[in-house]
CHARMM internal coordinates of N, CA and C (Angstrom, degrees):
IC EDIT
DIST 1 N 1 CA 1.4436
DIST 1 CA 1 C 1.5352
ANGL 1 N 1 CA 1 C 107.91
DIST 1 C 2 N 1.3253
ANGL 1 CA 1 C 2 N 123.13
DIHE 1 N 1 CA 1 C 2 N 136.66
DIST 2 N 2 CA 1.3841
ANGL 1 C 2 N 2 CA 123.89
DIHE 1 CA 1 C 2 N 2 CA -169.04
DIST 2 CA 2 C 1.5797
ANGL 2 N 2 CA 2 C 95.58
DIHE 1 C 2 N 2 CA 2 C -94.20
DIST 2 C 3 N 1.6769
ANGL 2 CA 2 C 3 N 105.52
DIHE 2 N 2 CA 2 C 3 N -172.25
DIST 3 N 3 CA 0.9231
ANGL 2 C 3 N 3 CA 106.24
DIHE 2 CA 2 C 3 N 3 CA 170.64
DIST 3 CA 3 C 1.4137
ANGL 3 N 3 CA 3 C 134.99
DIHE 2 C 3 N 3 CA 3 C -80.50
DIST 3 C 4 N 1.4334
ANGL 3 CA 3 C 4 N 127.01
DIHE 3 N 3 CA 3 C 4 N -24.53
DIST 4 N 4 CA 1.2584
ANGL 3 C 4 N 4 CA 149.37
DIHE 3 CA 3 C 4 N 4 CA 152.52
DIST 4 CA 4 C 1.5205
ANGL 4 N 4 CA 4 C 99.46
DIHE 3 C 4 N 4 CA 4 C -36.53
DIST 4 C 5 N 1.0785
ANGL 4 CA 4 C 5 N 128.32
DIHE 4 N 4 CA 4 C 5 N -77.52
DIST 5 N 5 CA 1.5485
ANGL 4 C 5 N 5 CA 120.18
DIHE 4 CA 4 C 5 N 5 CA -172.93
DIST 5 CA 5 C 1.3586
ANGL 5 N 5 CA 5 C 124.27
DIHE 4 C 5 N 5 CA 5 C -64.19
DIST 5 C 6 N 1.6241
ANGL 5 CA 5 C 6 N 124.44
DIHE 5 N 5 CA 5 C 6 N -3.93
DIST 6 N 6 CA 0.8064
ANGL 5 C 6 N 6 CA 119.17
DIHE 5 CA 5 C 6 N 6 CA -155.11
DIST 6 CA 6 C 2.0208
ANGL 6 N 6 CA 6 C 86.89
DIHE 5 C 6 N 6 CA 6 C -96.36
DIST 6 C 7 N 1.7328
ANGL 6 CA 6 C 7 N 103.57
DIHE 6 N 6 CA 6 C 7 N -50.94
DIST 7 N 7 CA 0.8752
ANGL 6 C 7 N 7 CA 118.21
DIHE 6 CA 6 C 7 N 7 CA 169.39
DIST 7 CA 7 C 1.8223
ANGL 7 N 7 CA 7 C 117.73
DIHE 6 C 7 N 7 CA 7 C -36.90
DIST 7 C 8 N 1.0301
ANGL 7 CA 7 C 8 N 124.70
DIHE 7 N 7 CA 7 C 8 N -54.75
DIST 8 N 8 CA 1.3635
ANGL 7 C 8 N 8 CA 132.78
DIHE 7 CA 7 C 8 N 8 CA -177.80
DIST 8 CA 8 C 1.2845
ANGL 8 N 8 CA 8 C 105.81
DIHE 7 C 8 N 8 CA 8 C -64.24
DIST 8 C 9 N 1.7710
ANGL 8 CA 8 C 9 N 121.73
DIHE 8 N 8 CA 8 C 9 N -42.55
DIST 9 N 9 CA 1.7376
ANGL 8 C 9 N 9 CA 105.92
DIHE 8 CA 8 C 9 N 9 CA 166.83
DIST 9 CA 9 C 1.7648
ANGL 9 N 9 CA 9 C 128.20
DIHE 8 C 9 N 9 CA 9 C -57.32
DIST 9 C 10 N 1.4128
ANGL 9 CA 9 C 10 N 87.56
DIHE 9 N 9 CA 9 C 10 N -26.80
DIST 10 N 10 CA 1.5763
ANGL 9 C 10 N 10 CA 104.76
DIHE 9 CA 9 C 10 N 10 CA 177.67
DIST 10 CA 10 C 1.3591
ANGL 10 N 10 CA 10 C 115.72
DIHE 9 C 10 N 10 CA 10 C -66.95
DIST 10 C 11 N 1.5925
ANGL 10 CA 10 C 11 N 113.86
DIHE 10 N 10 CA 10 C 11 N -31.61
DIST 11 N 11 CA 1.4260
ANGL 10 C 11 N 11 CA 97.89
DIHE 10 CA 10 C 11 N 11 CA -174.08
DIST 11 CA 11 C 1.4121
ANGL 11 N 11 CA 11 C 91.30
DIHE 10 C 11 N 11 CA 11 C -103.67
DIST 11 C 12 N 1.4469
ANGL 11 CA 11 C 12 N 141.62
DIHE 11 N 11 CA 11 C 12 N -8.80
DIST 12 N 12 CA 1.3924
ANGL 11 C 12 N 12 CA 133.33
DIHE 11 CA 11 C 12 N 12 CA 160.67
DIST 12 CA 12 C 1.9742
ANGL 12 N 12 CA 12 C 95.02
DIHE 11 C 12 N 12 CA 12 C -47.56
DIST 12 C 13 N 0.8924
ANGL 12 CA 12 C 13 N 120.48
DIHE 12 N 12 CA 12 C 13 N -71.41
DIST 13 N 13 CA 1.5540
ANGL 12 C 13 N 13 CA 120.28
DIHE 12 CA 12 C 13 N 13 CA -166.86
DIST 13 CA 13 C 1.4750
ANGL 13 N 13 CA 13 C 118.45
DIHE 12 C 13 N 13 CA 13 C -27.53
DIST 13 C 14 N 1.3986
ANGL 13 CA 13 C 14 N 91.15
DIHE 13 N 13 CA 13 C 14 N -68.90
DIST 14 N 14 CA 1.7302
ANGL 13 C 14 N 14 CA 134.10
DIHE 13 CA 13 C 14 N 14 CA 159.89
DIST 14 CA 14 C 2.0270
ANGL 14 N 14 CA 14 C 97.56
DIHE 13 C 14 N 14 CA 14 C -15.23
DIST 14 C 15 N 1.2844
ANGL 14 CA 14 C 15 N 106.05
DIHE 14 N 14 CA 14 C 15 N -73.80
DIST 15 N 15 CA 1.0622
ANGL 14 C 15 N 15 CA 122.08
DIHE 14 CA 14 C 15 N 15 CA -163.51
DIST 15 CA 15 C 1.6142
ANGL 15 N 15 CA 15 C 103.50
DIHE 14 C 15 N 15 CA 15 C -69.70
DIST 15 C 16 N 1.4081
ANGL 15 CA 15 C 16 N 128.63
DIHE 15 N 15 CA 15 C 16 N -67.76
DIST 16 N 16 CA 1.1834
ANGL 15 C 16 N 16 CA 112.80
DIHE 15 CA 15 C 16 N 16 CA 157.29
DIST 16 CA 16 C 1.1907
ANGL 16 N 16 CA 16 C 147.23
DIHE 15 C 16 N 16 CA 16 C -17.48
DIST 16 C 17 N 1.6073
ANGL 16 CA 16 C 17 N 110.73
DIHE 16 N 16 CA 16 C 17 N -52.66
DIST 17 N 17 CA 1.4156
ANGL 16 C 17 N 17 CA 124.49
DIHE 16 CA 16 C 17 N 17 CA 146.68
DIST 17 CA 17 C 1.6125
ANGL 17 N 17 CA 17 C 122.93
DIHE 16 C 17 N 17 CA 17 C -28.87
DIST 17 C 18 N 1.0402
ANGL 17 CA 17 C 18 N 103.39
DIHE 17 N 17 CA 17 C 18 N -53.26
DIST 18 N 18 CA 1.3187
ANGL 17 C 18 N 18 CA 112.38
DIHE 17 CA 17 C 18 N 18 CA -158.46
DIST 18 CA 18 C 1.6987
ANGL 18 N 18 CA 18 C 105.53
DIHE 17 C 18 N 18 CA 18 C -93.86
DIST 18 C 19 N 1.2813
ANGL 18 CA 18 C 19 N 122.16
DIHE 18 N 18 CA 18 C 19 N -17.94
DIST 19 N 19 CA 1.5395
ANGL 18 C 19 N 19 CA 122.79
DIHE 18 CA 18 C 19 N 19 CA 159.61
DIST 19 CA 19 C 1.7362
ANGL 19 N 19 CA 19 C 102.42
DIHE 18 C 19 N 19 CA 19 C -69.39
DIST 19 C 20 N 0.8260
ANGL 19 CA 19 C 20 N 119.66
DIHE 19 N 19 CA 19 C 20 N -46.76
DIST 20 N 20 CA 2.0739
ANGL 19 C 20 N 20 CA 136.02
DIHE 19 CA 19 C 20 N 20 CA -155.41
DIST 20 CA 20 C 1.8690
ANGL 20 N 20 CA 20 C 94.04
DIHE 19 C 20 N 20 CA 20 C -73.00
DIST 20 C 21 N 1.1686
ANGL 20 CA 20 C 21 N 102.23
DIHE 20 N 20 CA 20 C 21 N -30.64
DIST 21 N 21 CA 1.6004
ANGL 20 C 21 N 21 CA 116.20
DIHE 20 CA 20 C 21 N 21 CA 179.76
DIST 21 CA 21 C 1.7565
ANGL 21 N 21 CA 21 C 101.02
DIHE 20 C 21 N 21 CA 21 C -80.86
DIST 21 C 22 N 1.2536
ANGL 21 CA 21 C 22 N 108.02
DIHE 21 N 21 CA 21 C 22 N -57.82
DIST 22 N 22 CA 1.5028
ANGL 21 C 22 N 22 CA 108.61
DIHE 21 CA 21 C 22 N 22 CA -169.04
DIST 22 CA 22 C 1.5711
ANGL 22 N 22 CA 22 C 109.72
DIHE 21 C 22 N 22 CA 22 C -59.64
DIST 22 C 23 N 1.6318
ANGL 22 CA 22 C 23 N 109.30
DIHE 22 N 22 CA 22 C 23 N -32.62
DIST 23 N 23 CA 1.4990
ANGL 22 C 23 N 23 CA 105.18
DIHE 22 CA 22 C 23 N 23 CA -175.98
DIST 23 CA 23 C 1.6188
ANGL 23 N 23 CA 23 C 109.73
DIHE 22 C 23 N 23 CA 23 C -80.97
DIST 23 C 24 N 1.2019
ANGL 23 CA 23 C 24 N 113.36
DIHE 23 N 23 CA 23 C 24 N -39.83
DIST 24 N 24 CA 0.9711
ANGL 23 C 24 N 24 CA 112.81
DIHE 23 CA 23 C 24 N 24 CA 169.66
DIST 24 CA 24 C 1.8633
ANGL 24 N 24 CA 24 C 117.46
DIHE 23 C 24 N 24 CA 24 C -57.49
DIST 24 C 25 N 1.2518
ANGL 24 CA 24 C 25 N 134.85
DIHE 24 N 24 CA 24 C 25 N -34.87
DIST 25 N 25 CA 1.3689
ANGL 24 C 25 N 25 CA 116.73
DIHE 24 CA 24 C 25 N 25 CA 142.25
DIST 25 CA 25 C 1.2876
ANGL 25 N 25 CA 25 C 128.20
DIHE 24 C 25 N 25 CA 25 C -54.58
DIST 25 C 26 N 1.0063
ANGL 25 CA 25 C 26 N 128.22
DIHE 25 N 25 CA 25 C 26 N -33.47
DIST 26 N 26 CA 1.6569
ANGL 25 C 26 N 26 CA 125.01
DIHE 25 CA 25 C 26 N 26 CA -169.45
DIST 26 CA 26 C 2.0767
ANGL 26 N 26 CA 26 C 93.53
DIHE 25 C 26 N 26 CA 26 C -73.40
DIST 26 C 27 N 1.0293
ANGL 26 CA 26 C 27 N 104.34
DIHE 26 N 26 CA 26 C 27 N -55.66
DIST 27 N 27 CA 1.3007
ANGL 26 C 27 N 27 CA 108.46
DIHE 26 CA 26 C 27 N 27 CA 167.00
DIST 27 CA 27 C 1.7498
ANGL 27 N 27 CA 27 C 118.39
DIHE 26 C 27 N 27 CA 27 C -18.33
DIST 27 C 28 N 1.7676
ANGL 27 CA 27 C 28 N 101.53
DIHE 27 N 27 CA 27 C 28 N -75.81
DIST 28 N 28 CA 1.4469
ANGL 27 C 28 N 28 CA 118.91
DIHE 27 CA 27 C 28 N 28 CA 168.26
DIST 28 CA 28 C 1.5704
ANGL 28 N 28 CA 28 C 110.77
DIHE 27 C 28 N 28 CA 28 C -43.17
DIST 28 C 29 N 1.2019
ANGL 28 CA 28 C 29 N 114.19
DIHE 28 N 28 CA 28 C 29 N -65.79
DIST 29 N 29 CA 1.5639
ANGL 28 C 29 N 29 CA 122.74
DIHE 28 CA 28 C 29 N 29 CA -166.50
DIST 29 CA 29 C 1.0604
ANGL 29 N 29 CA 29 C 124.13
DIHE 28 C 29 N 29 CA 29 C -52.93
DIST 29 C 30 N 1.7737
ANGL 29 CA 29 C 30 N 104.73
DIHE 29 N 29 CA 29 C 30 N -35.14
DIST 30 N 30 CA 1.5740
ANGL 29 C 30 N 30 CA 113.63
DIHE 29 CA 29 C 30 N 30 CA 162.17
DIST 30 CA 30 C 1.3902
ANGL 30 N 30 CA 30 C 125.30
DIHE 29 C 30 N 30 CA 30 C -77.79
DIST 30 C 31 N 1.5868
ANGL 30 CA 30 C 31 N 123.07
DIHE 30 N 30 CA 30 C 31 N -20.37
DIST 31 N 31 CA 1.3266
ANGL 30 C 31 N 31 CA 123.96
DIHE 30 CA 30 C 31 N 31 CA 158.03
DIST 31 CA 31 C 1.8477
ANGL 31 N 31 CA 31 C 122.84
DIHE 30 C 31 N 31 CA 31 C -55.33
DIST 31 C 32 N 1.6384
ANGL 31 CA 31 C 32 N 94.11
DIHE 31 N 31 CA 31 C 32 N -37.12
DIST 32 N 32 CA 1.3042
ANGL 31 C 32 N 32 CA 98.77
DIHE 31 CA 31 C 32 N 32 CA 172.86
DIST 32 CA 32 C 1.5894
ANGL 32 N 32 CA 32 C 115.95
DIHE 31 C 32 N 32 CA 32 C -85.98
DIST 32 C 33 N 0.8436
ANGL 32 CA 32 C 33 N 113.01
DIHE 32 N 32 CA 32 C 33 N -4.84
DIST 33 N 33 CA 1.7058
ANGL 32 C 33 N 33 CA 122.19
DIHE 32 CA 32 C 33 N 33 CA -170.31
DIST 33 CA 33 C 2.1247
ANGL 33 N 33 CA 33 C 93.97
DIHE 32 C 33 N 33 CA 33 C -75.55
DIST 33 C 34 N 1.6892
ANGL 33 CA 33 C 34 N 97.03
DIHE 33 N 33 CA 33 C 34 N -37.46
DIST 34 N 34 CA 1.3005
ANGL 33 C 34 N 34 CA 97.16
DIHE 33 CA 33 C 34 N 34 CA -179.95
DIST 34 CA 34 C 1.3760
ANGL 34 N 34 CA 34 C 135.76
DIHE 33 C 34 N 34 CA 34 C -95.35
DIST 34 C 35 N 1.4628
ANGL 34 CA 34 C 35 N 102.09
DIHE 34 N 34 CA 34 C 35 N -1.54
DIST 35 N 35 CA 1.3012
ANGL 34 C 35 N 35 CA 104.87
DIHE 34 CA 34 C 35 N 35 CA 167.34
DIST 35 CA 35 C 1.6883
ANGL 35 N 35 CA 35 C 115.88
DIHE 34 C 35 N 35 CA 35 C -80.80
DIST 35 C 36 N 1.7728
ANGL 35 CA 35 C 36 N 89.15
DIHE 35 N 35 CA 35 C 36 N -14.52
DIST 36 N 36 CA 1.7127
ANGL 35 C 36 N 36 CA 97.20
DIHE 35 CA 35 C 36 N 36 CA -172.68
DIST 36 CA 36 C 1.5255
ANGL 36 N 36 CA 36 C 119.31
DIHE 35 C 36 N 36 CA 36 C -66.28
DIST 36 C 37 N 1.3662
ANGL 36 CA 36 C 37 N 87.25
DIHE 36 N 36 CA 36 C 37 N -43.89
DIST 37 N 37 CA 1.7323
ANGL 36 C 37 N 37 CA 118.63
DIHE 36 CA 36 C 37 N 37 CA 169.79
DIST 37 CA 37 C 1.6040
ANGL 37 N 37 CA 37 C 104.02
DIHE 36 C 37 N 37 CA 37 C -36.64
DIST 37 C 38 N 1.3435
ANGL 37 CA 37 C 38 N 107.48
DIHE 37 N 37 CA 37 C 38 N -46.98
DIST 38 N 38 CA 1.3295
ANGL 37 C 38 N 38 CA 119.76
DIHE 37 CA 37 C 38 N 38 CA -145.61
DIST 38 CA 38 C 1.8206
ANGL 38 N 38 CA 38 C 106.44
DIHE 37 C 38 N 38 CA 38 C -99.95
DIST 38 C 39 N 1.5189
ANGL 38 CA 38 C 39 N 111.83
DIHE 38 N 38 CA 38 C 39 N -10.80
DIST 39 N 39 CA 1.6246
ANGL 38 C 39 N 39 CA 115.60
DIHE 38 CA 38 C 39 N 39 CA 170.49
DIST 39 CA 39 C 0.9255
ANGL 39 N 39 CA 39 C 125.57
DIHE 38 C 39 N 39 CA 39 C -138.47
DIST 39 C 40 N 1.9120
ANGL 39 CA 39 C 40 N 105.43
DIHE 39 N 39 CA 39 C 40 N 14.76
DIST 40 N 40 CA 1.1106
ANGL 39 C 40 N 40 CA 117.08
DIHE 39 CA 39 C 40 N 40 CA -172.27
DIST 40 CA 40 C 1.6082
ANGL 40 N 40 CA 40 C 146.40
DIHE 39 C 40 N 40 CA 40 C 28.11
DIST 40 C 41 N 1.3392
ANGL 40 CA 40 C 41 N 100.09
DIHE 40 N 40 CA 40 C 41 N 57.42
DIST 41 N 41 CA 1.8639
ANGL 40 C 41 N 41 CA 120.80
DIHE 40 CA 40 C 41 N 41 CA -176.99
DIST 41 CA 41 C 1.2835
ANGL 41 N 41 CA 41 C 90.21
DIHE 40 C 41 N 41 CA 41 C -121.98
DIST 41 C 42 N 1.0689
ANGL 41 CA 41 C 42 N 105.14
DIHE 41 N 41 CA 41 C 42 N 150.05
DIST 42 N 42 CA 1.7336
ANGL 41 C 42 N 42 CA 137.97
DIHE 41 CA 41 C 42 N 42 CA 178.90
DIST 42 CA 42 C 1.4814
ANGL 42 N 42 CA 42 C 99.00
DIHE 41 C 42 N 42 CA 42 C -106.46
DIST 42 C 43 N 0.9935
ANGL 42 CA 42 C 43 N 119.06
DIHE 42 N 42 CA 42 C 43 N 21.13
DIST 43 N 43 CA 2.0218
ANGL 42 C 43 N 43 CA 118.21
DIHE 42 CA 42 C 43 N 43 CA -174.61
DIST 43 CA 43 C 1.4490
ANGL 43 N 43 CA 43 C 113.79
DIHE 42 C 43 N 43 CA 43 C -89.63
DIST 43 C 44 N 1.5627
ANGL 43 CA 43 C 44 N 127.62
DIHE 43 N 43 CA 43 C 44 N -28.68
DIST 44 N 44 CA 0.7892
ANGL 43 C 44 N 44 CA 143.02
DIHE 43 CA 43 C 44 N 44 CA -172.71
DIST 44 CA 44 C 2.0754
ANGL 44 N 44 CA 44 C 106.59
DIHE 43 C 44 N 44 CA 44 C -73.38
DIST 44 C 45 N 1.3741
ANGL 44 CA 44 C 45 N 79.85
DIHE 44 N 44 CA 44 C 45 N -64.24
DIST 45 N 45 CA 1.6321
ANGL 44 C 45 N 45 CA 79.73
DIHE 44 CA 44 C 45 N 45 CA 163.85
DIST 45 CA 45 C 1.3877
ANGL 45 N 45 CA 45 C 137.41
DIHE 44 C 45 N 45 CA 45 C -68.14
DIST 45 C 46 N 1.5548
ANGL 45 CA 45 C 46 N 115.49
DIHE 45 N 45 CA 45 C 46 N -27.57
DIST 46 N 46 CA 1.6177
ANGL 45 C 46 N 46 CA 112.34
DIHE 45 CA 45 C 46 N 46 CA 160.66
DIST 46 CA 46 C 1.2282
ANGL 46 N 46 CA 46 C 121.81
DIHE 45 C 46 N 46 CA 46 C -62.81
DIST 46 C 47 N 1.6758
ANGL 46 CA 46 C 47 N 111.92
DIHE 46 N 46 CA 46 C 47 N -35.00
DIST 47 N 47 CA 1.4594
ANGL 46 C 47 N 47 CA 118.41
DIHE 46 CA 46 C 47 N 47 CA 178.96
DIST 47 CA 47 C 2.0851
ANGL 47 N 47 CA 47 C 101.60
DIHE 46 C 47 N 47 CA 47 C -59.58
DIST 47 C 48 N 1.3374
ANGL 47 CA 47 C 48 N 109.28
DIHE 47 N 47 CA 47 C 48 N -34.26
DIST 48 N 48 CA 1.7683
ANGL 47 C 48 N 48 CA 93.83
DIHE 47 CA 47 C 48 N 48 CA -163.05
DIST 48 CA 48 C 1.9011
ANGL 48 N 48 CA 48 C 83.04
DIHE 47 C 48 N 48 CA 48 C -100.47
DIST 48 C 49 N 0.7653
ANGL 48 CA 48 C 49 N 123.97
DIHE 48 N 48 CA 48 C 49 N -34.36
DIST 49 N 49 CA 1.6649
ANGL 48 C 49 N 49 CA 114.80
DIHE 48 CA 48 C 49 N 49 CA 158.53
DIST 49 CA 49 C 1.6430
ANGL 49 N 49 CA 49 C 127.24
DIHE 48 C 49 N 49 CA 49 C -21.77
DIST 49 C 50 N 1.6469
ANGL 49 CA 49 C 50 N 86.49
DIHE 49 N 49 CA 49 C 50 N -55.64
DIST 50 N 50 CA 1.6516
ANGL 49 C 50 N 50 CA 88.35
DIHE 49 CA 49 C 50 N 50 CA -168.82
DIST 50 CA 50 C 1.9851
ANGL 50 N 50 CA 50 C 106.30
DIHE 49 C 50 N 50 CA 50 C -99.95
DIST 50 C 51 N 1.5286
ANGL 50 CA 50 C 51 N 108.66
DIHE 50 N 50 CA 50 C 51 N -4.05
DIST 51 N 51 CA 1.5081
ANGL 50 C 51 N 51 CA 112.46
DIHE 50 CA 50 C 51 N 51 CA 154.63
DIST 51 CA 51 C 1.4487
ANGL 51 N 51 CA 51 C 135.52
DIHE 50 C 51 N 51 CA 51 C -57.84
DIST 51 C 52 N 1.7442
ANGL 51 CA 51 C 52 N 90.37
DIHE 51 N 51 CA 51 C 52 N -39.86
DIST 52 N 52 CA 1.7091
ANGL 51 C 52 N 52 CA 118.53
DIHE 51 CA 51 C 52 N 52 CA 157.88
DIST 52 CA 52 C 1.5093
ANGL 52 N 52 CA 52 C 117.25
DIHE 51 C 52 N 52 CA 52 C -28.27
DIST 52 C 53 N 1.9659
ANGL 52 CA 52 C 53 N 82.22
DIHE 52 N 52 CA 52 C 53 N -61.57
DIST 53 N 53 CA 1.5564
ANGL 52 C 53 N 53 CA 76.65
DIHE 52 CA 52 C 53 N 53 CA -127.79
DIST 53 CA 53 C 1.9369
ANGL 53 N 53 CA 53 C 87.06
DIHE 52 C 53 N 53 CA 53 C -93.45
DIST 53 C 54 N 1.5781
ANGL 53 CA 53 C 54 N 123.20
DIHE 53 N 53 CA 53 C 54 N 1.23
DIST 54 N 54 CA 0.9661
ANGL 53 C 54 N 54 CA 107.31
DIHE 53 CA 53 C 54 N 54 CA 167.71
DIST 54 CA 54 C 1.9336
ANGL 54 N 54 CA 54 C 117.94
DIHE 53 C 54 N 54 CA 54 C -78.74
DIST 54 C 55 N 1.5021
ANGL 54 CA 54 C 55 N 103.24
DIHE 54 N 54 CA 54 C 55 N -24.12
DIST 55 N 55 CA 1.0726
ANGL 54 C 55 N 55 CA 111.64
DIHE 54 CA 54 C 55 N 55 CA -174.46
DIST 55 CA 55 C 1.4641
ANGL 55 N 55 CA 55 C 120.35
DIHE 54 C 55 N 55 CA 55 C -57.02
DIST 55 C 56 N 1.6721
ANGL 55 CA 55 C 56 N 100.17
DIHE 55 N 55 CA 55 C 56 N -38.43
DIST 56 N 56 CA 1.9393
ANGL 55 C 56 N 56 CA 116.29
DIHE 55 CA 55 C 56 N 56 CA 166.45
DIST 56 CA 56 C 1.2118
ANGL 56 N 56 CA 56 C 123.69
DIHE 55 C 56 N 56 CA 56 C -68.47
DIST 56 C 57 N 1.4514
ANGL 56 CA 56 C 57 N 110.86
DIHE 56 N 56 CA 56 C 57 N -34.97
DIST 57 N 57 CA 1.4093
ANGL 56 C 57 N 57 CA 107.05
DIHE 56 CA 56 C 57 N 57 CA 173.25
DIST 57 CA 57 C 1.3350
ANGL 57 N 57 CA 57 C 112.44
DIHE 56 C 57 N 57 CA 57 C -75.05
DIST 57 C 58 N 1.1512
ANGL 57 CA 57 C 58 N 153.50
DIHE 57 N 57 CA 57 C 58 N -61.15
DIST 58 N 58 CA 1.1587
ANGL 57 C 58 N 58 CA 153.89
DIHE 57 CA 57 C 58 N 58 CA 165.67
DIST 58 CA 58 C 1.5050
ANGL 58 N 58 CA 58 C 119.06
DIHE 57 C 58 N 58 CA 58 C -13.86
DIST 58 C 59 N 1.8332
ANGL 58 CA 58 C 59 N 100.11
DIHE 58 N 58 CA 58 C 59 N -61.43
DIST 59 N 59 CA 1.7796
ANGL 58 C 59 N 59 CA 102.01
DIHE 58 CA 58 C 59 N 59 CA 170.24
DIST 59 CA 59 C 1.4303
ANGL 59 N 59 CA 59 C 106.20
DIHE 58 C 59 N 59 CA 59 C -56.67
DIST 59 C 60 N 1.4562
ANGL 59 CA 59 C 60 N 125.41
DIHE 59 N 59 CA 59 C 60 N -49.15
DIST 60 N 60 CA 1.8402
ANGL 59 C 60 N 60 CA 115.60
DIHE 59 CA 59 C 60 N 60 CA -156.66
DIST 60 CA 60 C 1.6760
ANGL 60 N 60 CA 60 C 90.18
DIHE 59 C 60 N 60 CA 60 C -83.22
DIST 60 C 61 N 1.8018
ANGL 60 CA 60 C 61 N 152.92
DIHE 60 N 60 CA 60 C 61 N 3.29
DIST 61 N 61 CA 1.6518
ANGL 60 C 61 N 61 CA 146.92
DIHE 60 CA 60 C 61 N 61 CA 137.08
DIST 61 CA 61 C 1.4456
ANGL 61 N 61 CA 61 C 81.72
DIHE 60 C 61 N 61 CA 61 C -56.86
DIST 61 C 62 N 1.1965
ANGL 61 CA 61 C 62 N 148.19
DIHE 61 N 61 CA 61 C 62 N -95.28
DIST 62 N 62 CA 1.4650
ANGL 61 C 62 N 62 CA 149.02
DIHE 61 CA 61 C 62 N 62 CA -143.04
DIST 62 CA 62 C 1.4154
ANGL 62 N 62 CA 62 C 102.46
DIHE 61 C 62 N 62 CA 62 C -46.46
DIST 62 C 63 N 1.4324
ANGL 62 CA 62 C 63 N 130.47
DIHE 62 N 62 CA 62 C 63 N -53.78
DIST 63 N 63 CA 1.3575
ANGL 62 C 63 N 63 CA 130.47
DIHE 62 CA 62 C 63 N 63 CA -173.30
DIST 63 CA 63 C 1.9748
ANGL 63 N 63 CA 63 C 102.81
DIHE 62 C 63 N 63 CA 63 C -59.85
DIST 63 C 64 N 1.3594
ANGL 63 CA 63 C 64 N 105.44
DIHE 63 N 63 CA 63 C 64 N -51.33
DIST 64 N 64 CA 1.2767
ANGL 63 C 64 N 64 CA 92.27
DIHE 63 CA 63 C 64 N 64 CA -159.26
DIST 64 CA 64 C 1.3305
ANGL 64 N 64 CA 64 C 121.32
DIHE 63 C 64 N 64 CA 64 C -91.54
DIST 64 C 65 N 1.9116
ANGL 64 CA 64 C 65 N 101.39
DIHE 64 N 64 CA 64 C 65 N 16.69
DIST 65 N 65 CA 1.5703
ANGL 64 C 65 N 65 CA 104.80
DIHE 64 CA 64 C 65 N 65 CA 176.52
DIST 65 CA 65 C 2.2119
ANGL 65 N 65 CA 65 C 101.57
DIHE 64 C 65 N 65 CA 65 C -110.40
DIST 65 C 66 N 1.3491
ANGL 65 CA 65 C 66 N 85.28
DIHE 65 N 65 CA 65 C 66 N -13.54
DIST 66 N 66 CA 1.7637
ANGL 65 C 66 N 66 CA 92.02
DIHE 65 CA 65 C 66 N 66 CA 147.15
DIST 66 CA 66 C 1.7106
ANGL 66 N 66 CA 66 C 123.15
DIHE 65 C 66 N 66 CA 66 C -65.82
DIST 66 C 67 N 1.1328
ANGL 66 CA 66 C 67 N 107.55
DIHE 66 N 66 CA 66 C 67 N -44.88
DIST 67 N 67 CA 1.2450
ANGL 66 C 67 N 67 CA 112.11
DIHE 66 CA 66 C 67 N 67 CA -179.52
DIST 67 CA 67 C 1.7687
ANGL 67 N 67 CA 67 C 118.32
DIHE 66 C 67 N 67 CA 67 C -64.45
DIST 67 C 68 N 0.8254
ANGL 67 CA 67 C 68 N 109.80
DIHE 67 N 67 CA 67 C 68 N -8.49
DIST 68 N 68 CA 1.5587
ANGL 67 C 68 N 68 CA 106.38
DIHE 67 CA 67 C 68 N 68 CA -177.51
DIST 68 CA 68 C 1.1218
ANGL 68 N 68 CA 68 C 136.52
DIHE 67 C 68 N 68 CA 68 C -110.95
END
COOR INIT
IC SEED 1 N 1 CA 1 C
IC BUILD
């Protein structure tokens, strides 16, 4: 097996990973989506709201101190 293929199984993995992760949040989020339903607070979602949105800002400081 060369290196080219070896690489391409790796990011096959990679990628798998990272679907098996995402469902497995959507999973969580919707468990919590129903407890929200159920005590009616919006806390749950500001808390992963503002995880968001620090998490984006941070990458697009990283992007635009690449850029220069």
């Amino acid at each position: 097996m060369n290196r080219f293929q070896r690489y391409i199984i790796r990011k096959s993995f990679v990628r798998l990973a990272v679907i098996i992760f995402g469902l497995a949040m959507a999973l969580l989020f919707t468990g919590l989506n129903r407890s929200v339903d159920q005590t009616v607070s919006n806390l749950p979602d500001l808390v992963i709201g503002t995880i968001v949105f620090f998490l984006v800002a941070q990458g697009s400081f990283r992007i635009m101190k690449l850029a220069k």
